[in-house]
Structure formats: C-alpha cells, structure tokens
N, C-alpha and C positions, 0 to 999 in steps of 0.2 A: 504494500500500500504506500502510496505516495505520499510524504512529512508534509504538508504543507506547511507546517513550521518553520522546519528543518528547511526547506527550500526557499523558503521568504528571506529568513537570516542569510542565507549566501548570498541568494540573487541581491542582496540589499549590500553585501561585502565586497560583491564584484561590480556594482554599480560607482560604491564609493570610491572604490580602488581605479577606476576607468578616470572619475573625477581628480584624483589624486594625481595619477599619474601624468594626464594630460596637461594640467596644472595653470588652464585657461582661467576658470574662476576659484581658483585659489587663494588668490591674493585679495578676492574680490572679501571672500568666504572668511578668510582670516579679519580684515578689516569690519565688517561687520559684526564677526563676532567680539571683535576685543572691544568695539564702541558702544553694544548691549551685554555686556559680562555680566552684568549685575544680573540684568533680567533674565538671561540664557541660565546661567548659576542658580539663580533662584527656581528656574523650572522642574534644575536635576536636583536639585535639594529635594525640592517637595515631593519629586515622584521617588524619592529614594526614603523619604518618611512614609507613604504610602506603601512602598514595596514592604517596607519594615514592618508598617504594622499588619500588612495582610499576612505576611509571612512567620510572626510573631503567633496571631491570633488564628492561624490555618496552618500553625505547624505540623498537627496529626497530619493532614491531606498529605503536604508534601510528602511525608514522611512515607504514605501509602500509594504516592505514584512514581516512589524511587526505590530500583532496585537493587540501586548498587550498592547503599551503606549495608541490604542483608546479604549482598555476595561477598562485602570484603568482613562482615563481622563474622560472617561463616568461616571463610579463609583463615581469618586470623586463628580461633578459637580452637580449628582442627590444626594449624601450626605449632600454639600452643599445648594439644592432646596429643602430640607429636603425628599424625597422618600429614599425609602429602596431599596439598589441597589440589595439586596438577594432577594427580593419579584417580584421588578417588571425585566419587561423586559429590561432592558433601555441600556444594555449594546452589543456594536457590535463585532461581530467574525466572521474570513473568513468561507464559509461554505467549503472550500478545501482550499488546499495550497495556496498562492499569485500565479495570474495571471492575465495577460494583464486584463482580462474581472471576475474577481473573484467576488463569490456569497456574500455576506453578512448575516448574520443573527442574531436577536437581543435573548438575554438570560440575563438571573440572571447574577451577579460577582460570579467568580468561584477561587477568593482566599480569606484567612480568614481574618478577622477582622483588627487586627492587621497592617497587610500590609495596608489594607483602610485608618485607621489610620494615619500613616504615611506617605503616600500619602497625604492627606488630610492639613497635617502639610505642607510639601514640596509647596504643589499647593499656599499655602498661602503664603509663603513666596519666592518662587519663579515664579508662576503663569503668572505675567506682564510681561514676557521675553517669554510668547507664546507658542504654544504647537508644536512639541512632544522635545522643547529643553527643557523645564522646567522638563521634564519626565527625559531626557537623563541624565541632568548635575544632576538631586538627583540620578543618579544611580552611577554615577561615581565619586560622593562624598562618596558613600556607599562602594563603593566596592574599593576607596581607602584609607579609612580605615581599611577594612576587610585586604586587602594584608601588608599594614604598622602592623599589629598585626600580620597576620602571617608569614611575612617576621623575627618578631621578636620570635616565637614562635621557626622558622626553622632556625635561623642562618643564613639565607643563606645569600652569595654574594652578595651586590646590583648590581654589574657591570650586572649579570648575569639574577639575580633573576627582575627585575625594569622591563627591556624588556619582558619579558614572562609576568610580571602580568600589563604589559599594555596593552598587546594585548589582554587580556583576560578579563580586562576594557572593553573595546572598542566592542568587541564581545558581552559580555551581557551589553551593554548601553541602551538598547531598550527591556531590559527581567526586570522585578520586582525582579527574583531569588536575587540581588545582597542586599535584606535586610534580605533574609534568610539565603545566603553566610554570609553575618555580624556576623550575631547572631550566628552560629555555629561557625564559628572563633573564636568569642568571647568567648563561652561556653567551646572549645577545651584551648584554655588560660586560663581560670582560671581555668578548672580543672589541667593544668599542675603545673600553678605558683602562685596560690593562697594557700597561707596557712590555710584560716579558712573557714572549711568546702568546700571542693570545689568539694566533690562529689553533695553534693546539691545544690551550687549556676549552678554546669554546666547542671546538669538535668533543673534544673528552667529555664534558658538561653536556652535549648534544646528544654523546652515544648512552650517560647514565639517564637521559629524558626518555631515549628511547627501552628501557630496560624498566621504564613505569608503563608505558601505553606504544604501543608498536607505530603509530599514525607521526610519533617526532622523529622518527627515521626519514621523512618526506625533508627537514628543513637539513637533518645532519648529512644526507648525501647530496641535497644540494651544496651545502657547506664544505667538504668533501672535494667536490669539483671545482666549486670556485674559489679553492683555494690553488687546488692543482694547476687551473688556467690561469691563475696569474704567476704562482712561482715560475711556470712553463715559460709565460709571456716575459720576463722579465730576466729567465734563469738565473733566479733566487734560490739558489741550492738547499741554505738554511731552510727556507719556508716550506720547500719541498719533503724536506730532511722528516722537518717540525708536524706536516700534515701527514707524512708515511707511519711515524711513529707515535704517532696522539688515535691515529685511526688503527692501529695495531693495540694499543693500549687501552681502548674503549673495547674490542673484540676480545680481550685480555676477560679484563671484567664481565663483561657479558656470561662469557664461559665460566668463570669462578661462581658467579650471582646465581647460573643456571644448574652446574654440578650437584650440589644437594638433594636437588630434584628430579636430576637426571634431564641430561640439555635435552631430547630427544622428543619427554613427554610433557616438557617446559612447550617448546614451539608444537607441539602438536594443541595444547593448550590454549595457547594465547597467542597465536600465530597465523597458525593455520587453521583457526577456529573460525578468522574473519576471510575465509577465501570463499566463499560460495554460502548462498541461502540451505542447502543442502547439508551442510556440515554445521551450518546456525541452528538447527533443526529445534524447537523447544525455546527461541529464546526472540524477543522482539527483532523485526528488519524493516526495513522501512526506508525511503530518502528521496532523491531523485526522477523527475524523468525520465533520466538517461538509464539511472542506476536499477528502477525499474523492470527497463527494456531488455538490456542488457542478464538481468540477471533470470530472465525464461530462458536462457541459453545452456548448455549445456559447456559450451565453451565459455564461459563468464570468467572465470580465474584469468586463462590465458588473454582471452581479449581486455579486461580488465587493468592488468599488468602492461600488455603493449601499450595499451593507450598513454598511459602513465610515464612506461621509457620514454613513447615519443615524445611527448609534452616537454621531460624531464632534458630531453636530448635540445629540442626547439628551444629549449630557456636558456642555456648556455649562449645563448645568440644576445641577449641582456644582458645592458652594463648594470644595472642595477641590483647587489646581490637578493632583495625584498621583492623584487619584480620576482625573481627568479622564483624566489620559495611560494609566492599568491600566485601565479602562473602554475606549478606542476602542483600547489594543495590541492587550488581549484578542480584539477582535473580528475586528482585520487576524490573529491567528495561529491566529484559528479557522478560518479560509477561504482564508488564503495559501498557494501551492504553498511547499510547504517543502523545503528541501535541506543544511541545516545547522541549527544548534542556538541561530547566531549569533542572530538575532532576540529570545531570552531575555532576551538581557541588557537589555533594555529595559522587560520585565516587572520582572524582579529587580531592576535599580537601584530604580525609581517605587515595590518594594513597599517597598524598606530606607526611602526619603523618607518614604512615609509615615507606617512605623512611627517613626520619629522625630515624623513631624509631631503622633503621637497621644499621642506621651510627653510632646511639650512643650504641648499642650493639657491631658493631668492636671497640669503641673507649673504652668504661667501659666495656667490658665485662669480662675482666680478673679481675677485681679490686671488692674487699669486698664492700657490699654498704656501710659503711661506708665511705671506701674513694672514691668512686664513689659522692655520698651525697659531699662530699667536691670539684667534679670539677665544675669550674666559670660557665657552661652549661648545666648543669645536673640537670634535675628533681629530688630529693630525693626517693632513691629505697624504702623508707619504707613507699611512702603514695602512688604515680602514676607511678608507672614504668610500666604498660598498660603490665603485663602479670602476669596471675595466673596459679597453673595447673589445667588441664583439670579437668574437673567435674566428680565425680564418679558417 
C-alpha cells in the first residue's frame, strides 16, 4: 500500500532540495525570512507547544502505533537473558499498520548491532523508570544532542532553529533512527571542523551509523567515493592513504560488532531482511509509487539495487558532496520497501547541509579561499569545501 505520508514528506524534501539547489529565490527566501523572524519563530514555537501537548496528553496512542520501542525492549531483554535476538524469534512486529484489532508477529531484531548495544546500555541505566518511557527519554537524549551539534555545524538561529528540532524530537521519540541521526551529525562535524584527518575519522563515524540502521550506508559510500575522487583528482596520496584505511577500519568493526552473533545470521537479520516484501513477510511495507510497482516483481532486489548503483554512479558527476548523498537517498526511498519513517532522516539532515552549503557560497563566494579560510564560519576551502569538479 502506498505511504501517502511517507511520500508527501519526500516529495516535499525533493521539492525543497530543487529550490535549494537552484538557488534563484534563495536569497529572496533568506531575506524575508530574517525580516519576519519574530513572527516565523513565533509560529514554530506555538506548533511545537501544541505538538507537546498533544503528545504529552496522547502519549498511550503513540505509544500503540509504534513498534519499534516493543522490538528493541524485546531485543534488549533476550540480550540480557543471554539468547540471540538475531537467531531466535523473540522479537514482536505489527503484521500491518496499527489498528484497533492489529496482527502481531514475532521475528529476528532487524537493526545492527551497535544500536542493541546501546540500547542495552540505556535499559540499564534507565530501565527502572518503565517501558516504552525509558525507550522515549534515550531517544531524546540522543537526538538532542544530534540537533545541539548540528545546530552548531549550521549556525543557525536558536529562536528559530530550537522549535523545528523539537518537534522533530518528539516525532522520532519512539523511532531508534535518533542514534543513527547522532552519528551522522557527528561524522558531518568532524569532517567539516576537525583538523586531523577528518576524511577518515567521518567515514569511521559513517560506517558505526551504519552498524545502527543499514539505510547510512547510502551517505558512507557516497562519502567513500568522494573522497576517493578527489584524492585521485589531486593525487593526495595521504587522503587516499586516510580513506583506504578509515574504510578498512569501519569493516574492522563491523565484523567485531557482528561476531557474537554470528556475522552471517547478523545480515541475514537486519540486512537482508529489507531486500524484498517477501522476506518482510509478517511485518509493515508500504512507501512509494515506484516502490510499489516495483516490488510485484519478482526481480525487485536486483532491479532495486541497479537503480540505486546507477543513481549512485550518475552522482559522482556532482560537485557538490550533499547533492551527491539527496541524489542517490532519493533514489534508494523511491524503491525501498518501507516500514518506518526512519530513513528521512537522511534526506533531511543532506537537505539542512546543503542549505547551508548554499548560504555560505552567496556569503564567500566572491572571496579567494584564502580569505574565505579566514571568515569566523567558514570551513577552510583547501580541505572540505564539499565541491570538486565533475569527474572525467
């Protein structure tokens, strides 16, 4: 069945991204908004007190049209009773959307490692406070962290900026995404503002995002290449050096994270659990037009996947490394079986980047990088300025 949700929020991501990038009424859009801040801020205020109190006062509901906090408090519980929550069945999922009378059905954990993990950590130290609040409040620890780093990556306003990323709290309070959110915020900061080596600490940071939810593997293999094209372009040995062994060292991990559980019934798990409606069998799917069509196929995996290389291959042609990653997300969430809302966030961080990235090209863009390098909020043009030229 077709998200009509699900598909409003993208088509609304690739709408703003078309705007962004084109960057005709941008400056129009900035100007107006910074001359009604007051009133624009006062709107997100208020819908962020409402969101509050509906959410406050309809806590049960959420609580009963989300099924991730009883898949990961199940996970945890049988990690804790020492079983393998990748092996056995122990973990429940709606077998359709939430409804009055909805199906249940028990399966494998179907995120990686990592995410257990840290769950795992959370349950213990917050646990006596009851479930799904002990769930709610590590998420909302998590992810307001995640906005406090990228609040500071983007400059932005707090008047403005605090109301939109509370709402956006509150929305995934009851989603796990907000540890994978974390980690790629975090990966995106130090590749901007870290000085040593930060093409490989943010690949590293990228491949542990991927090691919570399999969908941040879409930003780290872009990240991945377009590190590769430019050390190539440049022959930067170092950088080449830095992304060979930062990408061997995530796959390190990976396998250590995976070993306890046996790497084999790890990806069978949480892996290749998302390849086909067929192998979803028992648990919500839903998204797309495309993804729809696509998935009466019997070929779905593989047409699936091609689409995605090409996309992924076509985006190398972009100087712009955020163009790159909303270019080939876009394509994985046009086609991926979908079953939560998590994967957005991957849209949505890449579009915030880049609207930054296009404000500080009107603001330095006339300016040598060297004195661009010398303004209070600018990335240094000669290590991350997130544009190469296109690839011959």
């Amino acid at each position: 069945m077709i998200d009509l949700f699900f598909t409003g929020i993208l088509t609304s991501i690739i709408l703003m991204w078309v705007v962004v990038a084109r960057g005709h009424y941008l400056g129009r859009l900035a100007t107006l908004f910074k001359r009604y801040i007051l009133v624009v801020s006062s709107v997100f205020w208020f819908g962020l007190v409402v969101f509050a109190v509906i959410f406050v006062l309809n806590f049960d509901y959420f609580d009963r049209i989300h099924d991730i906090d009883d898949a990961v408090e199940a996970a945890v519980t049988s990690y804790e009773a020492g079983i393998n929550p990748y092996e056995e069945r122990v973990v429940p999922r709606f077998q359709d959307k939430y409804a009055p009378n909805v199906k249940w059905t028990m399966g494998p954990y179907n995120y990686l490692p990592l995410d257990l993990y840290v769950y795992v950590g959370f349950h213990e130290f917050l646990g006596w406070i009851g479930s799904p609040l002990w769930f709610v409040l590590s998420n909302l620890m998590l992810l307001g962290i995640a906005f406090a780093i990228l609040r500071d990556t983007l400059k932005a306003d707090w008047i403005a900026y605090a109301p939109i990323a509370g709402v956006v709290m509150l929305f995934y309070s009851f989603d796990n995404a907000s540890l994978t959110l974390l980690l790629m915020v975090l990966s995106m900061f130090v590749y901007r503002r870290i000085q040593w080596h930060p093409g490989a600490l943010a690949i590293f940071i990228m491949a542990l995002a991927t090691m919570t939810k399999i969908f941040a593997g879409i930003p780290l293999v872009v990240l991945i290449l377009y590190e590769l094209q430019r050390g190539l372009k440049a022959r930067d040995w170092r950088r080449l050096g830095d992304t060979a062994v930062s990408t061997a060292c995530g796959a390190g991990a990976a396998l250590l994270l995976m070993l306890p559980f046996g790497v084999f019934i790890v990806l069978d798990a949480a892996v290749f659990f998302h390849a086909s409606e067929a192998l979803r069998e028992g648990t919500s799917v839903g998204g797309t037009v495309l993804s729809e069509l696509l998935m009466e196929s019997e070929y779905y995996s593989m047409v699936s996947a091609a689409i995605v290389f090409a996309v992924l291959v076509i985006s190398m042609r972009l100087r712009s490394f955020n163009d790159r990653v909303l270019l080939t997300i876009t394509a994985f969430l046009m086609v991926a079986v979908k079953s939560s809302l998590a994967p957005l966030v991957v849209a949505g961080l890449f579009l915030m980047l880049r609207l930054k990235e296009s404000a500080d090209a009107k603001t330095f863009g006339r300016l040598r990088p060297e004195a661009r390098a010398a303004e209070p909020n600018s990335a240094p043009a000669s290590r991350n300025d997130d544009t190469i030229a296109p690839a011959r």
